[in-house]
Residue frames as a rotation matrix with the C-alpha (Angstrom) as fourth column:
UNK 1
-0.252 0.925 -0.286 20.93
0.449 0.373 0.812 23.11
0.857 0.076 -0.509 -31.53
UNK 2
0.057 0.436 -0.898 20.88
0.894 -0.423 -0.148 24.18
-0.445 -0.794 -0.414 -27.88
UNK 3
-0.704 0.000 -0.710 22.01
0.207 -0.956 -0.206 27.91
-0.679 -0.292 0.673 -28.85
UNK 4
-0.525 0.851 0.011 18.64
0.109 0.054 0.993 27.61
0.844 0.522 -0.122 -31.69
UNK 5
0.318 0.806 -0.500 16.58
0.825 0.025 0.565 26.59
0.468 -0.592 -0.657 -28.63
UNK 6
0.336 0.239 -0.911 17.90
0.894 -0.386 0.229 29.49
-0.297 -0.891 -0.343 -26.02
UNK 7
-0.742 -0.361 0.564 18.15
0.665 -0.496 0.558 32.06
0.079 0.790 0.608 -28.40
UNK 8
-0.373 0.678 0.633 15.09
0.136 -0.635 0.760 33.50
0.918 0.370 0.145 -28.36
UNK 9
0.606 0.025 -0.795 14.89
0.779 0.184 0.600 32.98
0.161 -0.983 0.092 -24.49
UNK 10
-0.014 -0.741 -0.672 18.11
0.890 -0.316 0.329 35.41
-0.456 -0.593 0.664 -24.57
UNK 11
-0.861 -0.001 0.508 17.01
0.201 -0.919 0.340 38.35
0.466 0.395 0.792 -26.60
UNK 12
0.326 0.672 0.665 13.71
-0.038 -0.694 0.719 38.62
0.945 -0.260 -0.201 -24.39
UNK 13
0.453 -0.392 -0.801 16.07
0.772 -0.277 0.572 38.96
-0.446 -0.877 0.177 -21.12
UNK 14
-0.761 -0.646 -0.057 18.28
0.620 -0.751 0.227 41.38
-0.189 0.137 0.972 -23.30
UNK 15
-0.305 0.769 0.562 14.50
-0.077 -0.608 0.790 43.40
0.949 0.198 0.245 -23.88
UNK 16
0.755 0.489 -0.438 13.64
0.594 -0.227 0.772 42.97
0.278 -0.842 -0.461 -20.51
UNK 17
0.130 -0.768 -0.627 17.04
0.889 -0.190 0.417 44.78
-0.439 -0.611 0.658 -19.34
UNK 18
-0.724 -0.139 0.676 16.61
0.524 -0.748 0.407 47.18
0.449 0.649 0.614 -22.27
UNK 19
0.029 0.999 -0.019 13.43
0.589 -0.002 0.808 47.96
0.807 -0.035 -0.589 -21.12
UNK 20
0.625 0.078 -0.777 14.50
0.780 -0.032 0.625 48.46
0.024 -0.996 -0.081 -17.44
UNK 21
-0.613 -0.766 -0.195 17.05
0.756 -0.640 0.137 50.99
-0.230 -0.063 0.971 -18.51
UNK 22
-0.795 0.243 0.555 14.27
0.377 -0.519 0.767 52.99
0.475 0.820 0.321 -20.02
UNK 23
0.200 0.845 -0.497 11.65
0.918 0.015 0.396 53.19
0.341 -0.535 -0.773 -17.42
UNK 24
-0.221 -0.189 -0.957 12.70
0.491 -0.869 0.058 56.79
-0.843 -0.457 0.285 -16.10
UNK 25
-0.925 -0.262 -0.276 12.15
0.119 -0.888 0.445 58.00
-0.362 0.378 0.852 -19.66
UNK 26
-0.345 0.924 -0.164 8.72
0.302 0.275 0.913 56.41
0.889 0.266 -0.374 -19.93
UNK 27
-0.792 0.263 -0.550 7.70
0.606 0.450 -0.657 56.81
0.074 -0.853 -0.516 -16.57
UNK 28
-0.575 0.446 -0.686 5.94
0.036 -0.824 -0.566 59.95
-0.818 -0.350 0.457 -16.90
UNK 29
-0.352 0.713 -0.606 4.29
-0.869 -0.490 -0.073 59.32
-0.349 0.501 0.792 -20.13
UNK 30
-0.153 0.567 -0.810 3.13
-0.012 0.818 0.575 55.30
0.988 0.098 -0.118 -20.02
UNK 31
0.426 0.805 0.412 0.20
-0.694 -0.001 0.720 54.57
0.580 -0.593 0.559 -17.80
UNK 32
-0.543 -0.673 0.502 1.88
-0.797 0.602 -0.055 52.28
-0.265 -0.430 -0.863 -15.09
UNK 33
0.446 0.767 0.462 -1.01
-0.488 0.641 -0.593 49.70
-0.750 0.039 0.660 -15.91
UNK 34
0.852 -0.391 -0.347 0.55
-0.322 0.130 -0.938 49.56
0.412 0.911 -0.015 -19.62
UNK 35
-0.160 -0.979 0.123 4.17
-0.931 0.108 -0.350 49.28
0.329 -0.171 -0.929 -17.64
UNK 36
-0.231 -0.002 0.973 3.14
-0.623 0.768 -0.147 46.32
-0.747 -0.640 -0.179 -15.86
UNK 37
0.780 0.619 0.093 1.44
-0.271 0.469 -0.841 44.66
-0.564 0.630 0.534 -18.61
UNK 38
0.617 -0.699 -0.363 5.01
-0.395 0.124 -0.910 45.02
0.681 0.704 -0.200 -20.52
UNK 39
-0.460 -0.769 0.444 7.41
-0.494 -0.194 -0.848 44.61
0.738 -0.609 -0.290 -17.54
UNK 40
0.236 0.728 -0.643 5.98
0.358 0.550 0.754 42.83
0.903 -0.408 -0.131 -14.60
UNK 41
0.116 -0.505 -0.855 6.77
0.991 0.001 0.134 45.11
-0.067 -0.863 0.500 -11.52
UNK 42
-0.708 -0.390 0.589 7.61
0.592 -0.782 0.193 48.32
0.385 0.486 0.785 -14.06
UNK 43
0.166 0.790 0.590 4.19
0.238 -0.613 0.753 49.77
0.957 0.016 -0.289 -12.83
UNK 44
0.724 -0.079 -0.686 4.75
0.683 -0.066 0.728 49.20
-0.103 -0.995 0.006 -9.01
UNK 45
-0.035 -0.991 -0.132 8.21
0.955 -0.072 0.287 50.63
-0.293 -0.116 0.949 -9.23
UNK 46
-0.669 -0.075 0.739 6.72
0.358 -0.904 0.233 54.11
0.651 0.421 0.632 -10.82
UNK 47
-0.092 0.189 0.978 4.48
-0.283 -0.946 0.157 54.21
0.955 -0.262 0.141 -8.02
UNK 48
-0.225 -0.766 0.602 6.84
-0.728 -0.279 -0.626 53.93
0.648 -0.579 -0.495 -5.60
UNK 49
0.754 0.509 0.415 5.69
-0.657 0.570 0.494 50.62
0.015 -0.645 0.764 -4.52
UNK 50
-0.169 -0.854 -0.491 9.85
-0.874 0.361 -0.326 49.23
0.456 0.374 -0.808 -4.85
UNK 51
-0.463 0.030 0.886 8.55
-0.364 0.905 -0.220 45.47
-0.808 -0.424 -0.408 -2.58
UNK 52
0.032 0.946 0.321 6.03
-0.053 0.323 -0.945 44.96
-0.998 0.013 0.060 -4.50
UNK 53
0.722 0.020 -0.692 7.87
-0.673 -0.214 -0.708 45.34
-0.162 0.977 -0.141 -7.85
UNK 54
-0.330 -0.939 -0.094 10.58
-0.930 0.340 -0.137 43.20
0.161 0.042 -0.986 -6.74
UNK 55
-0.229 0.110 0.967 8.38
-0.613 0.755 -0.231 40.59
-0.756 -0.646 -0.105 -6.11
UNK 56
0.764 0.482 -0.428 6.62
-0.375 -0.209 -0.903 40.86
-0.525 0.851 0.021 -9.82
UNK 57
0.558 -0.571 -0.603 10.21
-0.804 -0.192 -0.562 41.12
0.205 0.798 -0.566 -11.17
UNK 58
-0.576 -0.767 0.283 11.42
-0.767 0.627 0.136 37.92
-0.282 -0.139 -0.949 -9.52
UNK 59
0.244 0.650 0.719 8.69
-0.097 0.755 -0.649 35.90
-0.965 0.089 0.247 -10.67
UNK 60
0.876 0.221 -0.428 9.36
-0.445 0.034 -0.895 36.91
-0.184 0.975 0.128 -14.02
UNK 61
-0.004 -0.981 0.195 13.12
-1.000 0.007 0.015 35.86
-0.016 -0.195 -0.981 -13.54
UNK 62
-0.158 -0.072 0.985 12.49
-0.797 0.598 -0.084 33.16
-0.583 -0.798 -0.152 -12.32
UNK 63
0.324 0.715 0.619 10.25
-0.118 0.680 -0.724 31.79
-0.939 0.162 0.304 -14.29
UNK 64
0.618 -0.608 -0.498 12.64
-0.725 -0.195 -0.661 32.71
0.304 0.769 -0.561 -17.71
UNK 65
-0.380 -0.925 0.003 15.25
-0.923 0.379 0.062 30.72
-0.058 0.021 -0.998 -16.11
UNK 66
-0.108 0.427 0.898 12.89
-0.026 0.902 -0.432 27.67
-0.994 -0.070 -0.086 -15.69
UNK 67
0.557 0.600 0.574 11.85
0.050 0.666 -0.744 27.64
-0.829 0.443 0.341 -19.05
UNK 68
0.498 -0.703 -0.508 15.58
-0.842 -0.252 -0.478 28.32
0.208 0.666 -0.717 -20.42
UNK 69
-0.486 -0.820 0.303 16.68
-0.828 0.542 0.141 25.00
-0.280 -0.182 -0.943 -18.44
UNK 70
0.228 0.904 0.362 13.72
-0.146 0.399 -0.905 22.90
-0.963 0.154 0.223 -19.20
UNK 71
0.732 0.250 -0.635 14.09
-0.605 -0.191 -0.773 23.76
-0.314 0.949 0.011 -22.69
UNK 72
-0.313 -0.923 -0.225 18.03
-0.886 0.369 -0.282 23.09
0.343 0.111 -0.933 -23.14
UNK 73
-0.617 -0.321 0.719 17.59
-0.521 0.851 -0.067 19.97
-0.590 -0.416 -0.692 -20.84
UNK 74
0.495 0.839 0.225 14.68
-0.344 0.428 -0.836 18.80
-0.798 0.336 0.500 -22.87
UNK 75
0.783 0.247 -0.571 16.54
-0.573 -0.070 -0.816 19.07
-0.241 0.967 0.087 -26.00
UNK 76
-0.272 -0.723 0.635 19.70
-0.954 0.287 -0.082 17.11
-0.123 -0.628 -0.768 -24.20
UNK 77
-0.278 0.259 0.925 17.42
-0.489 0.791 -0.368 14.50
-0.827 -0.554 -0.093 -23.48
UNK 78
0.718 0.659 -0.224 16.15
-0.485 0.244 -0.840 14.10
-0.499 0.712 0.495 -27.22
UNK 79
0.169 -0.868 -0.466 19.46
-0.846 0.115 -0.520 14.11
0.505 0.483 -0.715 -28.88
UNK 80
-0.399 -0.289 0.870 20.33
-0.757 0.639 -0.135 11.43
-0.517 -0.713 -0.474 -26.13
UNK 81
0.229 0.528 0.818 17.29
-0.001 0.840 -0.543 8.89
-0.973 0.124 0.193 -26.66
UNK 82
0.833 0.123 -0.539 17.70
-0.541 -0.023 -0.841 9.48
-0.116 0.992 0.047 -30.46
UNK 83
-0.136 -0.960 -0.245 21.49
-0.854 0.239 -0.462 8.28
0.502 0.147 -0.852 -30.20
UNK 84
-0.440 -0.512 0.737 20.56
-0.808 0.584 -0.077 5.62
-0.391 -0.630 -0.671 -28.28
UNK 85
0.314 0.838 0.446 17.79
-0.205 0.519 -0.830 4.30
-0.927 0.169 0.334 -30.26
UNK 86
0.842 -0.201 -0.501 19.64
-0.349 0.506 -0.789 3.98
0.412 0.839 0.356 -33.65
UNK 87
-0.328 -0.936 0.127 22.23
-0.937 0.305 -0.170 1.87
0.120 -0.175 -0.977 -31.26
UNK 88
-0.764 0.101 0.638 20.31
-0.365 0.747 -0.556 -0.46
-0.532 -0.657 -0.533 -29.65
UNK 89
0.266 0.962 -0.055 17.02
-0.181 -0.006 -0.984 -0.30
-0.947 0.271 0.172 -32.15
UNK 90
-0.410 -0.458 0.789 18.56
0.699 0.399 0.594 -0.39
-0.587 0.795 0.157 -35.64
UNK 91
0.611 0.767 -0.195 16.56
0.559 -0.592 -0.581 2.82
-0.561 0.246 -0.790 -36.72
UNK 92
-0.250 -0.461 0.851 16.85
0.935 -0.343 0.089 5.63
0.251 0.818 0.517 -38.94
UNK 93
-0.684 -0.243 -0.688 16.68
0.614 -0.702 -0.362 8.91
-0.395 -0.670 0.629 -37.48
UNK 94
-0.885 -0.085 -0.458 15.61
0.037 -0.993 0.114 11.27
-0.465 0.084 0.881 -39.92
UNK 95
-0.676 0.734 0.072 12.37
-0.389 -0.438 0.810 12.24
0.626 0.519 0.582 -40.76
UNK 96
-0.508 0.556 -0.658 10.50
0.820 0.546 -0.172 10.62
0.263 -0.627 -0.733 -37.51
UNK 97
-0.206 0.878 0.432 7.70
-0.063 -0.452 0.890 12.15
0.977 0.156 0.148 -35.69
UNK 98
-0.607 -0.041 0.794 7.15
-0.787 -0.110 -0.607 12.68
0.112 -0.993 0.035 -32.12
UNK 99
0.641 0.705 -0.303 4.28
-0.734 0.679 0.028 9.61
0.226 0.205 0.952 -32.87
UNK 100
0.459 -0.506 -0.730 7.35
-0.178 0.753 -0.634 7.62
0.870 0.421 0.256 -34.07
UNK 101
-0.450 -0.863 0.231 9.32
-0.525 0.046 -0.850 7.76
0.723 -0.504 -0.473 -30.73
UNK 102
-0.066 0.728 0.682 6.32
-0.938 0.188 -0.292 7.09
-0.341 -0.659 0.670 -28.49
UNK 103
0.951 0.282 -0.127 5.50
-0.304 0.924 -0.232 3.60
0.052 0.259 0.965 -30.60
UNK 104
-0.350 -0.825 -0.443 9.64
-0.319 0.550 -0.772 2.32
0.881 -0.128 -0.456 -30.68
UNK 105
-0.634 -0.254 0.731 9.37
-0.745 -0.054 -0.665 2.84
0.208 -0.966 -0.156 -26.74
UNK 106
0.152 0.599 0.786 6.06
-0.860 0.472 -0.193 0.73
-0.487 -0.647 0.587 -26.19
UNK 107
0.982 0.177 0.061 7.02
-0.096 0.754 -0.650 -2.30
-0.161 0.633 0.757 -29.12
UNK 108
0.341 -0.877 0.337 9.90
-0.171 0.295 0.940 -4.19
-0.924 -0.379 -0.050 -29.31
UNK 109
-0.395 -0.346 0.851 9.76
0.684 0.507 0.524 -4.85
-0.613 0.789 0.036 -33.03
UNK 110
-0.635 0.580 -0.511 7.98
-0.768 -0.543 0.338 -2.74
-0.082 0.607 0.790 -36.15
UNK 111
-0.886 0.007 -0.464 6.34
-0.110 0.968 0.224 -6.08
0.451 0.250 -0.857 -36.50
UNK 112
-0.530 0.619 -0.580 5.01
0.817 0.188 -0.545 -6.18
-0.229 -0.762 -0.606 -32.93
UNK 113
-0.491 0.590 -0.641 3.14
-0.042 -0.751 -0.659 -2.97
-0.870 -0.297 0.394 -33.57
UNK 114
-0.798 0.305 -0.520 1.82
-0.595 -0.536 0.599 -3.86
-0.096 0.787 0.609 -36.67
UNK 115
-0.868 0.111 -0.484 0.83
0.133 0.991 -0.011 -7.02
0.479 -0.074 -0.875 -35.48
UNK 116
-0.664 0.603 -0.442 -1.18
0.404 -0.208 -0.891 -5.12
-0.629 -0.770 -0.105 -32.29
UNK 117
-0.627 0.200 -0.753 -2.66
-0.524 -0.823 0.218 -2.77
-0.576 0.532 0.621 -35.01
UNK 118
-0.893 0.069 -0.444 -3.55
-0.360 0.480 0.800 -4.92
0.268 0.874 -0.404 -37.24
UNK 119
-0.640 0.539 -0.548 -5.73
0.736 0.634 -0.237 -7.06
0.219 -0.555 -0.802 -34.51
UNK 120
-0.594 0.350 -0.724 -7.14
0.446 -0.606 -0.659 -3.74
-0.670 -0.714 0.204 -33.18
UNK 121
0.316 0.154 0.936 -7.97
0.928 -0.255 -0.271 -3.16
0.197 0.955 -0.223 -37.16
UNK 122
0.680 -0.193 -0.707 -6.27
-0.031 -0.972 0.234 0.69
-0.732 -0.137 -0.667 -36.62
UNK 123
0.467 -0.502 0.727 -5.15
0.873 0.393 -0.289 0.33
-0.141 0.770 0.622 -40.48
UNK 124
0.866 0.051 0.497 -4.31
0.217 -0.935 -0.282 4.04
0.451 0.352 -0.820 -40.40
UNK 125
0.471 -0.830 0.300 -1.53
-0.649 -0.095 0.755 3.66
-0.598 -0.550 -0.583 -37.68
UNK 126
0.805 -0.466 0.366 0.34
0.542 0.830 -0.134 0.78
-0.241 0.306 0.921 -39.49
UNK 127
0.150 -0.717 -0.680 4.27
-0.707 -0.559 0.433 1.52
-0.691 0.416 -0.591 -40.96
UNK 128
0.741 0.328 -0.587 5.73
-0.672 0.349 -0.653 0.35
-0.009 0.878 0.479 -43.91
UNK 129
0.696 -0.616 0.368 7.60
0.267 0.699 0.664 -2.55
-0.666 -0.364 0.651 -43.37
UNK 130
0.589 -0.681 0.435 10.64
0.264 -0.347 -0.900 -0.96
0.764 0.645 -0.025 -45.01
UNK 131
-0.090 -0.990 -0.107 14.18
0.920 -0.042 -0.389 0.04
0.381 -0.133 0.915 -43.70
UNK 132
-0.358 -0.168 0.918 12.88
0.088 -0.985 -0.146 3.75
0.929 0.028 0.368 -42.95
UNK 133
0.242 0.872 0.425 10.46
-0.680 -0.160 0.716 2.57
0.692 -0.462 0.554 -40.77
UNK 134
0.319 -0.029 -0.947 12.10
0.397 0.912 0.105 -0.54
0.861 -0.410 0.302 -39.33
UNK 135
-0.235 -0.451 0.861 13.16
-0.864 -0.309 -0.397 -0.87
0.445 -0.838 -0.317 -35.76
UNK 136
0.812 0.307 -0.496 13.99
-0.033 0.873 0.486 -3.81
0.582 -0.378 0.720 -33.48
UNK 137
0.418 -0.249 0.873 15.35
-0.730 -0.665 0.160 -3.57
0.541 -0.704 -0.460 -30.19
UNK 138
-0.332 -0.574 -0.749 18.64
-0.107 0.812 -0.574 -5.94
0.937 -0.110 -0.331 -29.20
UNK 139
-0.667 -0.125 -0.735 17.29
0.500 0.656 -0.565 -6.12
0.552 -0.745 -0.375 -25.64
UNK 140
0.422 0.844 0.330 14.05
0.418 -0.504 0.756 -4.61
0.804 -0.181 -0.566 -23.59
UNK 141
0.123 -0.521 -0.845 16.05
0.505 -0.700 0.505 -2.90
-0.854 -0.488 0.177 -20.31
UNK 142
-0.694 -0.697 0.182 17.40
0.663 -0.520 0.538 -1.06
-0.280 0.494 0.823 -23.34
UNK 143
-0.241 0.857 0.456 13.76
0.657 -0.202 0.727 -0.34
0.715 0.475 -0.514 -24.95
UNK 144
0.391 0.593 -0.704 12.83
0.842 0.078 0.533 0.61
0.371 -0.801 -0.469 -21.44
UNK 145
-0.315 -0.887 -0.338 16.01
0.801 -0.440 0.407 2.60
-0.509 -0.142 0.849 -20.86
UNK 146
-0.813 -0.317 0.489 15.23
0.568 -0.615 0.547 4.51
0.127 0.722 0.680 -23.95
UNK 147
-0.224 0.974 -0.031 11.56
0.650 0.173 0.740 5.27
0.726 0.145 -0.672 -22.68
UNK 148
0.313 -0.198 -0.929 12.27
0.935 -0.109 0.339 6.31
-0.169 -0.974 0.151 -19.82
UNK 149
-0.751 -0.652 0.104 14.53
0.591 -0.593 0.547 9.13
-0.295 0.472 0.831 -21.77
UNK 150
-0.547 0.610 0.573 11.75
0.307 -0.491 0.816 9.95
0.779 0.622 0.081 -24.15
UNK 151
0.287 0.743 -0.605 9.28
0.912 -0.018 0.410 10.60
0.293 -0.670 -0.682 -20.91
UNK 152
0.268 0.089 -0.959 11.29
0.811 -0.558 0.175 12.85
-0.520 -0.825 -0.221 -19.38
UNK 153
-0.906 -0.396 -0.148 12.23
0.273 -0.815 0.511 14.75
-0.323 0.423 0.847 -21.88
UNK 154
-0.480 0.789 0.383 8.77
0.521 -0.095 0.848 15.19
0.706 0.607 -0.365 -22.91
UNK 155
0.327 0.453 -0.829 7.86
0.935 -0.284 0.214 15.90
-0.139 -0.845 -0.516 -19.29
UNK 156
-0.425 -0.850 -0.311 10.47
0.874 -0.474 0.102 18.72
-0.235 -0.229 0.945 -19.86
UNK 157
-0.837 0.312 0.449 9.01
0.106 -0.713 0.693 20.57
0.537 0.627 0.564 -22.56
UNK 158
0.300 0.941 -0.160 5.85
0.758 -0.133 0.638 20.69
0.579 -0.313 -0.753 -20.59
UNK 159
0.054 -0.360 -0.931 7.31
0.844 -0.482 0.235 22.50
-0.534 -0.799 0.278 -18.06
UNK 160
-0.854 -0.519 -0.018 8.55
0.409 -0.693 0.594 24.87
-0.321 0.500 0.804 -20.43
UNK 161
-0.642 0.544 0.541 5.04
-0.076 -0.747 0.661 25.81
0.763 0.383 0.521 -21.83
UNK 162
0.341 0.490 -0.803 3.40
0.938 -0.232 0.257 25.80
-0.060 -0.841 -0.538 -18.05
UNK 163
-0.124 -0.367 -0.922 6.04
0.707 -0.685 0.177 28.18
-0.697 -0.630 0.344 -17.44
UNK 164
-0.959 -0.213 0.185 5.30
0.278 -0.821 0.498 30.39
0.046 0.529 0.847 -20.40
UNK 165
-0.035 0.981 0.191 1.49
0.365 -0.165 0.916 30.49
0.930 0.101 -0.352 -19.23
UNK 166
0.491 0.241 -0.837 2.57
0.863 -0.265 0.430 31.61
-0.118 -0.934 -0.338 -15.99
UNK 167
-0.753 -0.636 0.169 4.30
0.605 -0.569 0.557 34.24
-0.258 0.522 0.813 -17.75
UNK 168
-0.326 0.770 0.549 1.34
0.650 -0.239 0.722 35.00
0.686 0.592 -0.422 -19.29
UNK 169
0.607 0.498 -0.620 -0.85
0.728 -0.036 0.684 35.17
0.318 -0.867 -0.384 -15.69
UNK 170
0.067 -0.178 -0.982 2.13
0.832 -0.534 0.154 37.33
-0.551 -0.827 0.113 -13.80
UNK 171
-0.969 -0.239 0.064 1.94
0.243 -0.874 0.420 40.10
-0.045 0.422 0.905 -16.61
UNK 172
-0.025 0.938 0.345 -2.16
0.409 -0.305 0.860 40.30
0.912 0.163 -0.376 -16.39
UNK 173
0.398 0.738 -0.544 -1.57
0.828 -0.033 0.560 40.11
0.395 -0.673 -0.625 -12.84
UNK 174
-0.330 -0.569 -0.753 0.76
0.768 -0.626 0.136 42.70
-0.549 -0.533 0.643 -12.17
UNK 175
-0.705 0.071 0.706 -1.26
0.351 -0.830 0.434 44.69
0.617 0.554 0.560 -14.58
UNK 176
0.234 0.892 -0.388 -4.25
0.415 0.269 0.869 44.22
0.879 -0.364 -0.307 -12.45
UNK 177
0.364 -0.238 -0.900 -2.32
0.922 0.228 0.312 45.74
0.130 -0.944 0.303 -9.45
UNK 178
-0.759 -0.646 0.080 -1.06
0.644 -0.727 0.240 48.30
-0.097 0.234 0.968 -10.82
UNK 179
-0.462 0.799 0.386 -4.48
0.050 -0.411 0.910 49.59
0.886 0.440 0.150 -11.83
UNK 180
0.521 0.762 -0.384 -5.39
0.563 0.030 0.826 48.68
0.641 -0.647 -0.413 -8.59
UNK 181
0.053 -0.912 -0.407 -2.64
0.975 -0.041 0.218 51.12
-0.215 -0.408 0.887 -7.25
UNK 182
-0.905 -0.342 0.253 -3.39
0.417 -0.831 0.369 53.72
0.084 0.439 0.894 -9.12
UNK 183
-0.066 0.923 0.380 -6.78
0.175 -0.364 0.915 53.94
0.982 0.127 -0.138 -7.70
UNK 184
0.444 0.322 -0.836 -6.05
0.725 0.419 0.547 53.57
0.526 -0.849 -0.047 -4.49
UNK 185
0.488 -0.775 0.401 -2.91
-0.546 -0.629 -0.553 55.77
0.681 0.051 -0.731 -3.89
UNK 186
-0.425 -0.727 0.538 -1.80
-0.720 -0.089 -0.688 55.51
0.548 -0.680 -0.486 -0.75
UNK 187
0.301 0.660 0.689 -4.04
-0.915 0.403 0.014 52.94
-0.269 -0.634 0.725 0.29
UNK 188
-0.286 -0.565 -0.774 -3.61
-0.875 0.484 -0.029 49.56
0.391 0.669 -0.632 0.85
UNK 189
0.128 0.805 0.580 -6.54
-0.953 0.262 -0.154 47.56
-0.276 -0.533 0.800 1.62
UNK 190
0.913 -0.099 0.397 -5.99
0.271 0.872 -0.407 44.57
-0.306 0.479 0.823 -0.91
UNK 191
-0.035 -0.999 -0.018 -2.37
-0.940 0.027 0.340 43.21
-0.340 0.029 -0.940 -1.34
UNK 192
0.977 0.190 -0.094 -1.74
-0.193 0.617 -0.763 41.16
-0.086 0.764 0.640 -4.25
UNK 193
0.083 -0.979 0.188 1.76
-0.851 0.028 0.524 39.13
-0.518 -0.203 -0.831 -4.10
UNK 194
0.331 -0.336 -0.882 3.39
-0.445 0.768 -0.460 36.15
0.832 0.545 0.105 -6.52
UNK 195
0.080 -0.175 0.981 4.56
-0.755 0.632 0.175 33.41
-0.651 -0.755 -0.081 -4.68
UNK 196
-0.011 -0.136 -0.991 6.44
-0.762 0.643 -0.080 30.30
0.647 0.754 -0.110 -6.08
UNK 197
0.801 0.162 0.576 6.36
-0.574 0.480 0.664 26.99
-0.168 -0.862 0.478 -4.10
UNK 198
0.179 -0.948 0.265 9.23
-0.843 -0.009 0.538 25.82
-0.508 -0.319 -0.800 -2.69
UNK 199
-0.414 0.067 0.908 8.35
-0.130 0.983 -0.132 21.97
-0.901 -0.172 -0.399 -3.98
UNK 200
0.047 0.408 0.912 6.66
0.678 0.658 -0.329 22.24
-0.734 0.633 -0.245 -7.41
UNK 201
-0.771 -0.629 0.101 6.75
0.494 -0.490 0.719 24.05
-0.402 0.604 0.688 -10.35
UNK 202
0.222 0.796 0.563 4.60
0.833 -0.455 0.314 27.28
0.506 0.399 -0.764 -10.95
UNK 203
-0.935 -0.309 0.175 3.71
0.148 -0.788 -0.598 30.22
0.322 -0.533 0.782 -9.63
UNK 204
0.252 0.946 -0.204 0.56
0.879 -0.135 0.458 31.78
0.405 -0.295 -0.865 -7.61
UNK 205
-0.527 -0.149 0.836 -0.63
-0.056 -0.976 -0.210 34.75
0.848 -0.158 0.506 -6.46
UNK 206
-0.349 0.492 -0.798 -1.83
0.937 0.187 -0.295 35.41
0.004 -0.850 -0.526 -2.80
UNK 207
-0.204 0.599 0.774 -4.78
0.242 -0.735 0.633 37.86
0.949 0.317 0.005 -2.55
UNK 208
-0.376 0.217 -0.901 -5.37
0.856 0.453 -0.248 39.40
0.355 -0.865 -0.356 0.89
UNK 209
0.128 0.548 0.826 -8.07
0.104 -0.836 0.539 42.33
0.986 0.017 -0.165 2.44
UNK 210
-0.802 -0.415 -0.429 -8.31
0.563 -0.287 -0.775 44.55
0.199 -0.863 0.464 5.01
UNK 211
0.207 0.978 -0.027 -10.86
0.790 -0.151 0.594 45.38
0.577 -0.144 -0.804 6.77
């Protein structure tokens, strides 16, 4: 299961590294704009801007490794709460919904949640009081225990698709720079840099002019 999940995480680091071996034979016939846009940094680095690509290319680093541990740890954390929840819950694993974990965690019985439902008339949420569906939890610290699990592992995966929108953001911007590089030459009025913070998870860019 984990090597499913960081699979495809590890063949676009082995294309980013392909890639980087190749940039001397592209260099002279892709537009650096286009290099950045593929590569974050690849444009700087053809014109001869080597800080300013290394900054590009560690954001992108970075941010791969965040959403290769994220991922894995997320998927840790499922497997986990799942094993614990057909101990302590009496459940049946297979075929559940992300719906289905969220309602164990807040109800101690299948009962109690049909019971809330019911009152709330929300006949569409109900389960079928059957074995597939059943669940009743030998002790709430446990319930709680298992919640707690599900959260963070949910929190996890978020992380994971921030960081692939900041992906997104440092390949526009570093295309954007580049372009703004290649108009400028040698000038260097506006200086565009990534920047991660030390304390939360993302990335930004800092935009500064010269007068």
């Amino acid at each position: 299961m984990v090597y499913q999940t960081i699979k495809p995480i590890l063949i676009s680091l082995i294309l980013f590294s392909g890639f980087s071996q190749s940039q001397e034979k592209f260099k002279k016939t892709l537009n650096p704009v286009i290099q950045s846009a593929l590569i974050p940094g690849w444009g700087q680095k053809s014109l001869q801007y080597p800080d300013r690509s290394r900054l590009f290319t560690y954001v992108e680093t970075g941010l791969l490794i965040s959403i290769l541990g994220s991922t894995t740890y997320a998927n840790i954390l499922k497997k986990n709460y799942i094993a614990f929840a057909v101990e302590h819950a009496a459940i049946s694993s297979a075929g559940k919904n992300h719906k289905y974990w969220v309602d164990i965690g807040n109800f101690k019985t299948i009962e109690d949640y049909n019971d809330e439902h019911l009152r709330n008339r929300e006949m569409d949420d109900i389960y079928d009081g059957n074995l597939r569906w059943s669940w009743d939890w030998d002790e709430d610290s446990n319930r709680n225990a298992f919640e707690q699990k599900r959260i963070l592992s949910d929190q996890m995966k978020q992380v994971a698709t921030f960081g692939a929108g900041a992906i997104v953001l440092n390949h526009i911007v570093s295309a954007i720079d580049a372009l703004y590089l290649t108009r400028i030459g040698s000038k260097k009025e506006l200086t565009v840099q990534p920047w991660v913070p030390s304390e939360m998870v993302g990335v930004g860019y800092s935009f500064t002019v010269h007068f």
